[in-house]
C-alpha positions in Angstrom: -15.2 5.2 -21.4 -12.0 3.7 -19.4 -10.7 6.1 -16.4 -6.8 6.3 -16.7 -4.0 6.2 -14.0 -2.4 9.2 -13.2 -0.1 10.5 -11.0 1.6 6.9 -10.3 4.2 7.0 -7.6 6.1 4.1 -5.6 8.2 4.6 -2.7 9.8 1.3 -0.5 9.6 1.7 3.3 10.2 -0.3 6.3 7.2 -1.2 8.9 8.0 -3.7 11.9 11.4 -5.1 9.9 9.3 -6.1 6.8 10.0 -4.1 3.3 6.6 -2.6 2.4 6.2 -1.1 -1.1 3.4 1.8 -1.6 2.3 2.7 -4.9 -0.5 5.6 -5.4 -2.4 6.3 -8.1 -5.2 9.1 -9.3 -7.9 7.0 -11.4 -11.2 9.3 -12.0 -12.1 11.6 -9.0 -10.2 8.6 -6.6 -7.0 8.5 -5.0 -5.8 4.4 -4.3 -2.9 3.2 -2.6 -1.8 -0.2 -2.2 0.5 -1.8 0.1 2.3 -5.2 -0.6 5.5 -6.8 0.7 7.8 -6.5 -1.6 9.3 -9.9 -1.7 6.9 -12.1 -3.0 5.0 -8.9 -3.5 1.8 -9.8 -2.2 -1.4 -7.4 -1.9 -1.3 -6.6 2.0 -3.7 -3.8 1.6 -5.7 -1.7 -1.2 -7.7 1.3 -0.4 -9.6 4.2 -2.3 -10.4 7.6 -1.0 -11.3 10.6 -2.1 -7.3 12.3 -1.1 -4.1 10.9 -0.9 -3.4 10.9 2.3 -6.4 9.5 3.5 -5.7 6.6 0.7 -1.9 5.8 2.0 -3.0 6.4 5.6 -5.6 3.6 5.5 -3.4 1.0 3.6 -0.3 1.6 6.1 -2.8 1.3 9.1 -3.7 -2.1 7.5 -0.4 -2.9 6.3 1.3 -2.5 9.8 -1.6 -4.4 11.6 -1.2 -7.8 9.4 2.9 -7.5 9.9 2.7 -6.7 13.4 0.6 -10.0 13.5 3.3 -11.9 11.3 5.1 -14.1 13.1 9.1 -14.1 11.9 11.3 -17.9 11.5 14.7 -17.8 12.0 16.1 -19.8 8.8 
């Protein structure tokens, strides 16, 4: 039997400067969010947890701790 995604959401918001895209998912009796930066779109963080919040809470915490480490190039 394959567990189906439910209750997708996305939502764009701005940590440190950097464009950070959250999108949350139900799958089974789990709650995952996943953080990536928008452009190129790059996992930054993935977590699973048994509510929502505690899901996005844990992939911002992560999120913000690699961008704050991110050094930024003037072009």
């Amino acid at each position: 039997m394959q567990a189906k995604a439910e209750h997708f959401q996305e939502r764009q918001l701005e940590i440190d400067g950097w464009q950070v895209r959250l999108t949350s998912y139900r799958v089974g009796h789990k709650f995952v969010c996943q953080a990536d930066n928008v452009s190129p779109g790059a996992c930054l963080a993935r977590f699973a947890s048994a509510s929502p919040e505690e899901a996005e809470s844990q992939a911002l915490s992560k999120a913000r701790h690699l961008l704050s480490k991110t050094k930024r190039h003037e072009v």
